[in-house]
C-alpha positions in Angstrom: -71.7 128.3 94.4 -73.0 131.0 92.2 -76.0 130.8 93.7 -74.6 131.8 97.1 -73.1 134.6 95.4 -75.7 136.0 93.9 -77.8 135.8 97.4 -75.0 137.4 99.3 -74.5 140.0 96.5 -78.6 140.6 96.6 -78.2 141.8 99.9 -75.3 143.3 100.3 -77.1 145.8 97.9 -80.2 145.8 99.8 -78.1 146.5 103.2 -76.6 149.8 101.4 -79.1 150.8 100.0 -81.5 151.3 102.9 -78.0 152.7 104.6 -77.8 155.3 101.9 -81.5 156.4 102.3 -81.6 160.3 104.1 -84.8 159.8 106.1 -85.0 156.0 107.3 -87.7 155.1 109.1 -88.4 152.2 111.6 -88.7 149.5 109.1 -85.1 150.6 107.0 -84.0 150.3 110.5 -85.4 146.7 111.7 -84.2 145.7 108.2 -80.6 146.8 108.0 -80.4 145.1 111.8 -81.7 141.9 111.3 -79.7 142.1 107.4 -76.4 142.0 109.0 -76.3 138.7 110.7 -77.8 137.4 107.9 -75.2 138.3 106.0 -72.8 137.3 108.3 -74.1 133.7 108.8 -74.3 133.4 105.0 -70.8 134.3 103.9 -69.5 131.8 107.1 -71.8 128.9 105.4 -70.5 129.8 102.1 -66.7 129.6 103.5 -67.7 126.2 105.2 -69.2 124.8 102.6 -66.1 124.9 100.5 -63.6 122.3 101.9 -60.9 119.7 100.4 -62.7 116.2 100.2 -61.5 112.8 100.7 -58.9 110.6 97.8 -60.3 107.6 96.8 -57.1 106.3 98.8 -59.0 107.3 102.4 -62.2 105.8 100.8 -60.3 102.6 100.9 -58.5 102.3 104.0 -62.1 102.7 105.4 -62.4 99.4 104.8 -59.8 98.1 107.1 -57.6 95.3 106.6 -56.6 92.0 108.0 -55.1 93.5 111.1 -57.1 96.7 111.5 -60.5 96.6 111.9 -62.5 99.5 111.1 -65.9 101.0 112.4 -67.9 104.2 111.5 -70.3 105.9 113.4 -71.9 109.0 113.5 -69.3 111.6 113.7 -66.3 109.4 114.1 -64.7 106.3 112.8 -62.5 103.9 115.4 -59.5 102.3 113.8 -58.8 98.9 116.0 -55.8 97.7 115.5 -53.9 94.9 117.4 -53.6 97.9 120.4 -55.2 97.0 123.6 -53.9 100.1 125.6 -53.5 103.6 123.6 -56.2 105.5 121.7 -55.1 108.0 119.7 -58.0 110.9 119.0 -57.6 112.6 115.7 -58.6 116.1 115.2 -59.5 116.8 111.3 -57.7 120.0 109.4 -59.7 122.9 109.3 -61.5 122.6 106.0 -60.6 119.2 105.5 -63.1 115.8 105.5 -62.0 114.1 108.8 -62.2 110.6 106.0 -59.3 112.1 104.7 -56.7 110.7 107.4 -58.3 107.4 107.3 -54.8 105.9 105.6 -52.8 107.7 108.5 -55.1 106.4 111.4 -54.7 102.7 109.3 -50.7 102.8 109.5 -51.0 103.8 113.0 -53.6 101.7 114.1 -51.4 98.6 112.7 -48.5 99.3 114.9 -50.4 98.9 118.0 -52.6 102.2 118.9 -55.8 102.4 118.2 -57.2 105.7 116.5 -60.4 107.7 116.4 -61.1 110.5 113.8 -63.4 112.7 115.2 -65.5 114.9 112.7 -65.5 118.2 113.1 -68.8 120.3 112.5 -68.6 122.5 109.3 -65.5 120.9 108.6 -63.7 123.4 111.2 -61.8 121.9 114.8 -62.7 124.7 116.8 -66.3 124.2 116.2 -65.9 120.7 117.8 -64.4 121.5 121.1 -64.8 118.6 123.5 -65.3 116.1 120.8 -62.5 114.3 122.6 -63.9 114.1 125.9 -66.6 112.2 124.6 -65.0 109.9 122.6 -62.6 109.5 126.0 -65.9 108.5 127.7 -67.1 105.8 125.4 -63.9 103.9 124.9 -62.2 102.0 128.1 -58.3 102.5 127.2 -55.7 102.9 130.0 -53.7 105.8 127.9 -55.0 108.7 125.1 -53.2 110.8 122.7 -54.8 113.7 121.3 -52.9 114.9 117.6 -54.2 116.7 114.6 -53.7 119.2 111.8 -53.7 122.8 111.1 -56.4 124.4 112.9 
């Protein structure tokens, strides 16, 4: 992390001070435009990057049980329980690893519906819209649910 600050602190000072400069010519200008989405996108990776990880607790139920069995994928992992009918899709907390709800999705899973965590890109639900629609596409259940957490 301190190197993140230091690279957003770098230019931030660079931004001003070809802001500050009386006579700017065409260059100060392409540089303080192209600077500021720079520095944008860096301080929304930075925020991103910083999120609450899984418990060893979720790192377990990952591994299922004797009535849940439990599959990971790329970008989601399917909790089949004894369920034949219901899916429930599980959106993550914003800034929270989508692993994390694994011993939820077990308890659920074991009293007959199915779940699906669905991860979320940078950690963040609103930067995964539609994951549910294709998760509703690969999996053949009569009924869906749709729940999650904060944002």
């Amino acid at each position: 992390m301190p190197l993140f600050d230091c690279f957003a602190t770098l230019l931030i000072v660079l931004i001003i001070r070809r802001i500050k400069k009386k006579k700017k010519s065409i260059i100060d200008i392409i540089c303080i435009v192209a600077a500021v989405p720079l520095c944008i996108a860096t301080v929304i990776t930075g925020f991103c990057s910083v999120y609450y990880h899984a418990l060893p607790e979720a790192e377990n139920a990952l591994l299922g049980n004797t009535a849940v069995t439990v599959t990971g994928t790329h970008g989601e992992y399917f909790f089949d329980g004894p369920g034949t009918k219901d899916l429930l899709i599980f959106y993550p907390g914003g800034k929270v690893e989508y692993t994390s709800y694994a011993p939820l999705m077990l308890n659920i899973a074991e009293s007959g519906i199915d779940c699906c965590i669905a991860e979320m890109p940078l950690n963040i639900g609103f930067f995964g819209i539609g994951r549910a629609d294709k998760i509703m596409k690969k999996y053949g259940y009569e009924r869906y649910f749709i729940g999650g957490h904060s944002l």
